[in-house]
Steps between C-alpha positions, in 0.01 A plus 500: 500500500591332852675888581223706412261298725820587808501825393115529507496297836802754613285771451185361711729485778679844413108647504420360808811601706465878330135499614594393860768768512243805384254379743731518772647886337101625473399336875844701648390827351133472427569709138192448244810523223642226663182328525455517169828371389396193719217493281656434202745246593164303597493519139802385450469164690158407276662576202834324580263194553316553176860527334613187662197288407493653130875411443465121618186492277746685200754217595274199369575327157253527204195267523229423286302736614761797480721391234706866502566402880349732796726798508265729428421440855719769649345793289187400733653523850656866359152553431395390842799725651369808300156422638593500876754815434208667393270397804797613725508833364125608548567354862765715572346819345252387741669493808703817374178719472393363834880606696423848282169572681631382827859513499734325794828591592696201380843393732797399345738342752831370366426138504159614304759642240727237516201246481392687170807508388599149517138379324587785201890348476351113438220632252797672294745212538245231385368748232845496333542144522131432330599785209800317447377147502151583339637646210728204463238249525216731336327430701200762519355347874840613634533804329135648595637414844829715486315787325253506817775453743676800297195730604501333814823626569492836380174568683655387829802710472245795464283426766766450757655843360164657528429357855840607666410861287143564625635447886775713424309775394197424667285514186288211579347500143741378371495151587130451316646652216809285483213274523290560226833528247590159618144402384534719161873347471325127583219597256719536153717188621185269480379663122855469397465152599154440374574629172840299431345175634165527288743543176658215580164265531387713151821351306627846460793528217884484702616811477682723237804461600500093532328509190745654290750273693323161338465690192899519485540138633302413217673680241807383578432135619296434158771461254381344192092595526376843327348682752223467800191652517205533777755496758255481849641438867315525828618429830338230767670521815842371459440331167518711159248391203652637149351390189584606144523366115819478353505505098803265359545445132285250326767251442605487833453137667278398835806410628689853413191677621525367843831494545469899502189478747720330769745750421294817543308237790821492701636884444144601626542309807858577616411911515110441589505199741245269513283502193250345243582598152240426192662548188307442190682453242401661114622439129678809387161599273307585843766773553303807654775711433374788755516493895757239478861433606685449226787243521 
């Protein structure tokens, strides 16, 4: 897990520089939609330090104490992200309704733009990076980090559209508007987030798709048993949990019995990744004979 504690202390530093760079864009022109995208890259620094302590935490072996190992960890720090998303955004709709009632003519010089600009082009690059390492890991601490810095991005490309439009047309309003959307944008992010992450700490079943993908691997990888039966999988951070009863005939030996479970056992971890399997294994009159895959 040594690269998803780099990429976790990557993005701390990634958070901070973005940060610096919006400060810098919102003191040049003095935009509350600029301001506010400051705002949420605050956010972003606290919850790329939540994501960096929750994946070296993940990282530790099993112990007495948590014999299924701690990576149930990172659904907490996506918690924690959703959390201070969700702060952000009734901060900004703040600050929005405030620039509304009293609105200032924002300036946007070109080294305000290119300031912007340059914060926007590191949240996007890193973003891609995290998607694409995240996923590969599974790491749902990195993840919940790309999906904000997704928003992050899209909001900032708005806001610096919506500044350079409102002095264009000299529509003032529209920078407190471009506001509050960044805050409504902000706003589903962290529920997205919320919701996904408290599934996760809930032990709620993989989904369809991977589902009917271990029913297959079974299928196939079980020649010689009958059929399987309360098939049940759940995902815990980067590790898989799949547990199941697999009906072989009566005469079948110990030793033929669990020479298909390592079978199926290493089938199930070549297309899943790292997993713990539980098979239990049934004489062919326990059959269910419904809800089953048959082999």
């Amino acid at each position: 897990m040594s690269r998803a504690v780099n990429l976790a202390a990557g993005s701390v530093a990634v958070a901070v520089l973005v940060l610096a760079l919006k400060l810098v864009a919102w003191w040049l022109t003095g935009s509350v939609a600029l301001f506010a995208d400051a705002l949420e890259s605050v956010v972003n620094v606290a919850a790329s330090l939540a994501a960096l302590a929750a994946v070296r935490y993940a990282a530790l072996p099993a112990d007495a104490n948590h014999p299924y190992g701690h990576h149930k960890a990172e659904y907490f720090s996506a918690v924690l992200e959703g959390a201070l998303i969700l702060v952000a955004a009734f901060v900004i709709l703040n600050e929005a309704w405030d620039a509304w009632r009293n609105p200032v003519q924002p300036e946007l010089t070109p080294v305000a733009a290119l300031v912007a600009a340059a914060a926007t082009a590191a949240n996007a690059a890193w973003c891609a990076l995290l998607f694409r390492r995240g996923r590969a890991l599974r790491s749902p601490a990195l993840l919940a980090d790309a999906r904000h810095l997704l928003s992050d991005v899209v909001t900032s490309a708005g806001v610096l559209f919506g500044v350079a439009l409102a002095l264009l047309t000299g529509m003032l309003w529209l920078d407190p508007l471009l506001a509050a959307l960044t805050a409504g944008n902000v706003l589903l992010s962290g529920v997205r987030l919320v919701r996904e992450s408290v599934g996760g700490l809930m032990d709620e079943a993989v989904p369809d798709e991977t589902m009917r993908r271990i029913r297959d691997i079974v299928g196939r990888a079980a020649e010689g048993a009958i059929e399987a039966h309360d098939i049940r999988a759940r995902h815990s951070g980067r590790l898989t949990f799949i547990e199941f009863h697999l009906v072989v005939p009566a005469a079948m030996t110990v030793e033929q019995a669990h020479d298909i479970c390592d079978r199926i056992e290493v089938a199930l971890r070549e297309d899943l990744g790292e997993a713990t399997i539980t098979i239990h294994v049934e004489p062919e009159g326990k059959a269910k004979h419904r809800g089953v895959v048959v082999l």
